[in-house]
ZAMARGU-4260 file (C-alpha; in steps of 0.2 Angstrom, whole numbers, plus 5000, padded with zeros to 4 digits):
<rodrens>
0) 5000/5000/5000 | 5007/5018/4996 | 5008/5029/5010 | 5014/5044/5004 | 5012/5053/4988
5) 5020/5069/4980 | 5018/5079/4963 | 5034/5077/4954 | 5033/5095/4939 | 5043/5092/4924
10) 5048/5107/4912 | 5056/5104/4895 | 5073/5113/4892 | 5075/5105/4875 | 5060/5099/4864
15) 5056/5080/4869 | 5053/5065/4860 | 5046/5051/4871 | 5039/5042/4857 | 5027/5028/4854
20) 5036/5019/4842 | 5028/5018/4820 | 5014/5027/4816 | 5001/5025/4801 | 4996/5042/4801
25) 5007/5059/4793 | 5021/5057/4808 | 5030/5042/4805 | 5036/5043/4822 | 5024/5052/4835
30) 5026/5054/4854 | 5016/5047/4867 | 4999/5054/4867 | 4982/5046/4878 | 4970/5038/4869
35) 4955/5047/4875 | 4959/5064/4873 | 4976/5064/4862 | 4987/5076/4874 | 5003/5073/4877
40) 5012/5060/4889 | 5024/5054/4895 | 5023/5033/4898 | 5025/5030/4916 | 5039/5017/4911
45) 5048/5028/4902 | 5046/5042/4916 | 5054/5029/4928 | 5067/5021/4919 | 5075/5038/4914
50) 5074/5044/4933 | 5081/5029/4938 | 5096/5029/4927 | 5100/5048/4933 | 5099/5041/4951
55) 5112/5030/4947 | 5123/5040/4938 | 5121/5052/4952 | 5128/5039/4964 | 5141/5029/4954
60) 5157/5042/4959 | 5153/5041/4976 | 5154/5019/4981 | 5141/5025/4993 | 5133/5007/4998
65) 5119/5014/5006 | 5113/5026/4994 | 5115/5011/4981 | 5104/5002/4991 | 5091/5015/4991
70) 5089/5015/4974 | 5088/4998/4973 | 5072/5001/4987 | 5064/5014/4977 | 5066/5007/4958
75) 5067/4990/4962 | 5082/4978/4959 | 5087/4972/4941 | 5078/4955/4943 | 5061/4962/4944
80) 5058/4944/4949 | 5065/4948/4966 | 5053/4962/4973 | 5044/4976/4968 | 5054/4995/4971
85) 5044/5003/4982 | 5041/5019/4973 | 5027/5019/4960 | 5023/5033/4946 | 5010/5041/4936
90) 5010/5043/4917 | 5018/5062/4915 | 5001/5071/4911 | 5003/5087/4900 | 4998/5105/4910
95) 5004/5119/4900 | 5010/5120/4882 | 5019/5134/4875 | 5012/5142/4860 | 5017/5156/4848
100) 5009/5173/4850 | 5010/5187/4841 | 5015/5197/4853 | 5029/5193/4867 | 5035/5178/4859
105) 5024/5166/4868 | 5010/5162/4880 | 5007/5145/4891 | 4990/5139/4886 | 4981/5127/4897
110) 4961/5123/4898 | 4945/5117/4910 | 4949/5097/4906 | 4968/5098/4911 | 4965/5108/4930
115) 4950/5098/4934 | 4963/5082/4931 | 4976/5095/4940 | 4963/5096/4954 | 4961/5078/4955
120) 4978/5072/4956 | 4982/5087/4969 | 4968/5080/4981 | 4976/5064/4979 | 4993/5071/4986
125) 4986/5081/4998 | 4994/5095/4992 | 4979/5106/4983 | 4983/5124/4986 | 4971/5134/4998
130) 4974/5151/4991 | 4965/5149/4974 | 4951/5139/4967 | 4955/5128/4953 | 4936/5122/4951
135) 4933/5143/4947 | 4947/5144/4933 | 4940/5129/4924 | 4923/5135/4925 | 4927/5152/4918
140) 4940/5150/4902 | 4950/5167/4901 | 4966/5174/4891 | 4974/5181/4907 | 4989/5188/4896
145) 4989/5207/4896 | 5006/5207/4890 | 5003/5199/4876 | 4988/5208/4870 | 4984/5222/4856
150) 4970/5236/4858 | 4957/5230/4843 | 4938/5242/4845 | 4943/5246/4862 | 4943/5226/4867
155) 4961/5218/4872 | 4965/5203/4860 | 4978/5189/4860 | 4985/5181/4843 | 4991/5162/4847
160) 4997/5156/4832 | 4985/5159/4817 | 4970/5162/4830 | 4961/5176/4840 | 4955/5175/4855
165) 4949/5189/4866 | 4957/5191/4885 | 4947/5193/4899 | 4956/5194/4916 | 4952/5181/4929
170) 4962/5184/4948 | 4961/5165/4952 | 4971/5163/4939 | 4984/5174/4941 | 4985/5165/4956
175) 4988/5149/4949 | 5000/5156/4937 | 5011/5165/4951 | 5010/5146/4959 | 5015/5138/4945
180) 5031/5149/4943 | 5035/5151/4960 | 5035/5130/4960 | 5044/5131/4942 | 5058/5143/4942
185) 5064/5138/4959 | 5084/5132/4956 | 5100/5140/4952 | 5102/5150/4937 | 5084/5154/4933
190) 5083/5172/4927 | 5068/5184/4934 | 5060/5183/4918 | 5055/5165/4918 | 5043/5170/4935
195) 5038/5185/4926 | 5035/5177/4910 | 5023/5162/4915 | 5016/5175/4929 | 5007/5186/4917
200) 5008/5176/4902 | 4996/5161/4908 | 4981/5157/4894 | 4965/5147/4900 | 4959/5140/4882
205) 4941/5128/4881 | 4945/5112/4878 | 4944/5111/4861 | 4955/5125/4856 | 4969/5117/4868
210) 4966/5101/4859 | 4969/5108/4843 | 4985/5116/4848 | 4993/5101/4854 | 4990/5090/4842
215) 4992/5103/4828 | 5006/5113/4835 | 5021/5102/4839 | 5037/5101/4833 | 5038/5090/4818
220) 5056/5087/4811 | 5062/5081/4793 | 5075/5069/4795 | 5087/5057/4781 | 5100/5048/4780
225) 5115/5052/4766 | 5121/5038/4754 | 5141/5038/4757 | 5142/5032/4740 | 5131/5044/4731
230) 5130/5060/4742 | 5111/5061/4740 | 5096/5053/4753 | 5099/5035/4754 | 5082/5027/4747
235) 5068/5023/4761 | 5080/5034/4772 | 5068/5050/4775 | 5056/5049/4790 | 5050/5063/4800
240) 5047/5062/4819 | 5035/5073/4831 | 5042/5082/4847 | 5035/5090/4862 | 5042/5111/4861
245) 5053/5115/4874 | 5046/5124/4888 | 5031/5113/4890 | 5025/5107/4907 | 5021/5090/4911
250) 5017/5084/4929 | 5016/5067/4938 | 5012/5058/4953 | 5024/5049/4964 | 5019/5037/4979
255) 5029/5026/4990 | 5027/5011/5002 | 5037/5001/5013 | 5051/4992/5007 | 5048/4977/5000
260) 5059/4961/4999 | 5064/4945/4992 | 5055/4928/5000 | 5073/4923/5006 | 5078/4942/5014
265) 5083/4938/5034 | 5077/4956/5039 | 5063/4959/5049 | 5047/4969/5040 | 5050/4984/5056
270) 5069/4983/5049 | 5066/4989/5032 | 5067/5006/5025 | 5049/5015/5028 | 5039/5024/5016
275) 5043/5041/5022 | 5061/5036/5021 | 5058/5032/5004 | 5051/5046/5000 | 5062/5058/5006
280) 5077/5048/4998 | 5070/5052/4981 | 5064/5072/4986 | 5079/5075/4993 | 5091/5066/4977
285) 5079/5074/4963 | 5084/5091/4968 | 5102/5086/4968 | 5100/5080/4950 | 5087/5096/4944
290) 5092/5089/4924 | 5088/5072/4916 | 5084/5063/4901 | 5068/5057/4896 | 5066/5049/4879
295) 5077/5049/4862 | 5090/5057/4851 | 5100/5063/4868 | 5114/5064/4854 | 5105/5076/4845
300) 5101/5088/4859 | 5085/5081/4863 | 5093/5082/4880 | 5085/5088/4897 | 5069/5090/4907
</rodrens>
């Protein structure tokens, strides 16, 4: 049973491509997307398995026994036949996706369907903030990007990608959005502007305008192979692959139990590492890590989350 559960916020430094292998549609190589709704995901294997490897390069300099045995708690053991690791995940749900505007480069865009799932997985944490009302922004979609607004017939408008839409100021979520960047921008390095940006920069779309931007506004790269021989593409060798932008938001849930064990393990059950002690393990290592790898081309840049 899983006593304890976190939300684990993932940003994207570079665009990512955790993919779901060949496609029949125009993307030969999409990402990850959920069935019923077709946002964007991130596989809850995938999720796991890249946090595990940054774990362990974290810890291989240092010959620390205990802290590879912690890992070996929370992920479970290489034999999967052995025991279960004691910390589970949720698939990586998409929040807020960057979108071109007009004016000040870009907004965030989210929408009613992705804060009452926001909602939901908060209460499960126990960690729903008290100071806004999520339920209230869902109910009541709004541009709240002043910034990024021009002055048409006296009304303030917003120009996301090819489209229009009016803004209407909302002070629930200008709360959320000063959450969110507080919660976002938090280590070394980050400039003022992030905070500020997503601050005032944070777009409540209706559902179907958010779903049209994230299937129709990814990154979709051209990529071929050359022919040594001939110097042109090699035949069957140009594919194009689909990529989640840099600077989207993804969040997931993380939950941990008591250790678990192998059959033939001597120790006592009150001797194994607790759930608490589980979880702080992995809070307190994932803000020594702050960068790590999720899904492919690494070598092409695709690197960090």
């Amino acid at each position: 049973m899983y006593k304890h559960t976190k939300t684990l916020f993932l940003l994207c430094e570079t665009p990512l491509h955790a993919g779901s292998g060949d496609s029949l549609g125009v993307v030969d190589l999409p990402i990850q997307r959920e069935r019923h709704t077709q946002f964007p995901k991130i596989e809850a294997s995938s999720l796991k398995g890249a946090l595990r490897e940054a774990f362990e390069h974290t810890q291989k300099d240092r010959k620390d026994r205990d802290a590879l045995k912690a890992i070996q708690a929370t992920f479970g053991p290489e034999n999967g036949d052995e025991h279960a690791g004691s910390m589970a995940f949720s698939d990586a749900r998409l929040l807020l996706f960057p979108v071109k505007s007009m004016k000040g480069v870009f907004a965030w865009v989210t929408c009613p369907k992705v804060l009452l799932q926001l909602q939901r997985d908060l209460t499960i944490a126990n960690a729903l903030p008290t100071n806004f009302k999520l339920l209230e922004i869902a109910a009541n979609t709004c541009c709240n990007a002043i910034n990024l607004a021009y002055s048409v017939g006296g009304r303030d408008k917003i120009v996301l990608e090819e489209y229009t839409f009016d803004v209407t100021k909302n002070s629930e979520t200008t709360k959320l959005a000063a959450w969110l960047s507080e919660i976002l921008f938090t280590h070394d390095g980050i400039t003022p502007f992030w905070k500020d940006h997503l601050s005032k920069n944070l777009v409540v779309l209706n559902d179907d305008d958010f779903t049209d931007f994230v299937t129709l506004s990814t990154e979709v790269i051209t990529r071929i192979k050359i022919d040594n021989e001939t110097g042109t593409v090699q035949t069957g060798a140009l594919f194009n692959e689909e990529y989640l932008p840099a600077e989207s938001v993804l969040y997931s849930l993380v939950m941990a139990a008591d250790e678990f064990a192998k059959k033939e393990d001597d120790r006592k059950k009150e001797d194994r590492k607790k759930a608490e002690k589980i979880m702080d393990f992995f809070a307190n290592t994932i803000k020594e890590i702050s960068y790590f790898q999720i899904g492919g081309n690494a070598t092409l840049g695709k690197l960090y989350v």
